[in-house]
C-alpha positions as CSV (number, residue, x, y, z in Angstrom):
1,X,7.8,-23.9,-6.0
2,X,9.3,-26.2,-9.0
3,X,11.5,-24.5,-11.8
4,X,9.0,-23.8,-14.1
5,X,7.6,-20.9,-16.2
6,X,5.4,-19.7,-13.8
7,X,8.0,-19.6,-10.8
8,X,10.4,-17.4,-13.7
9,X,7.4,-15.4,-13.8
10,X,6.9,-14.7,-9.9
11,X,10.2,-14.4,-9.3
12,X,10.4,-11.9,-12.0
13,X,7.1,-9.9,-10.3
14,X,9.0,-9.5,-7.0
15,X,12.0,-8.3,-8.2
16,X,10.0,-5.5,-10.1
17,X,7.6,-5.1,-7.0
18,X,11.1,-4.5,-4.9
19,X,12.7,-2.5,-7.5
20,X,9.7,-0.1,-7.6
21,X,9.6,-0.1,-3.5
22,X,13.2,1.3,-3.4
23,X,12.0,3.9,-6.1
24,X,9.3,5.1,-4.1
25,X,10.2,4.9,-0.5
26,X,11.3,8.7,-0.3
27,X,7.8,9.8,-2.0
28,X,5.4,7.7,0.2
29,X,3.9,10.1,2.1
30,X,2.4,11.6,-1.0
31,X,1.3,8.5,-2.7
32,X,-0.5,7.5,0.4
33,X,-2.3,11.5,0.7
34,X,-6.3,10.9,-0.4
35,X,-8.4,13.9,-1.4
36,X,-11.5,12.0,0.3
37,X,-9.7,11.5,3.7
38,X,-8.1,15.0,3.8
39,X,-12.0,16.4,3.3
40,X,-13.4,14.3,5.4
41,X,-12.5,15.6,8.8
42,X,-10.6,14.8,11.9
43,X,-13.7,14.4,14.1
44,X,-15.7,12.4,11.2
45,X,-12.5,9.9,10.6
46,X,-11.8,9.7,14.3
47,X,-15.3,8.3,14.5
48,X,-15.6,6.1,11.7
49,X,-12.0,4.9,12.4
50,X,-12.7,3.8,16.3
51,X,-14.0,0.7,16.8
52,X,-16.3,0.3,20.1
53,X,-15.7,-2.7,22.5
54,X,-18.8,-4.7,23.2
């Protein structure tokens, strides 16, 4: 990408993207805990999860 504005920009996302990875590493397992999927069931997610071969 050519020094521009735009590229200052992106490079400016990623390093906020990576800053806020290294922040939340430790906590990941409950930002990625859903209400829905906890209610929904082993046997019901098992199911809608498995794909069938043809």
């Amino acid at each position: 990408m050519k020094p521009s504005p735009c590229h200052d920009r992106v490079v400016d996302v990623m390093e906020e993207l990576l800053k806020f990875t290294r922040l939340t590493r430790d906590c990941a397992d409950d930002l990625v805990d859903r209400y829905s999927e906890r209610r929904e069931g082993a046997a019901a997610l098992s199911q809608r999860v498995n794909l069938r071969s043809i």
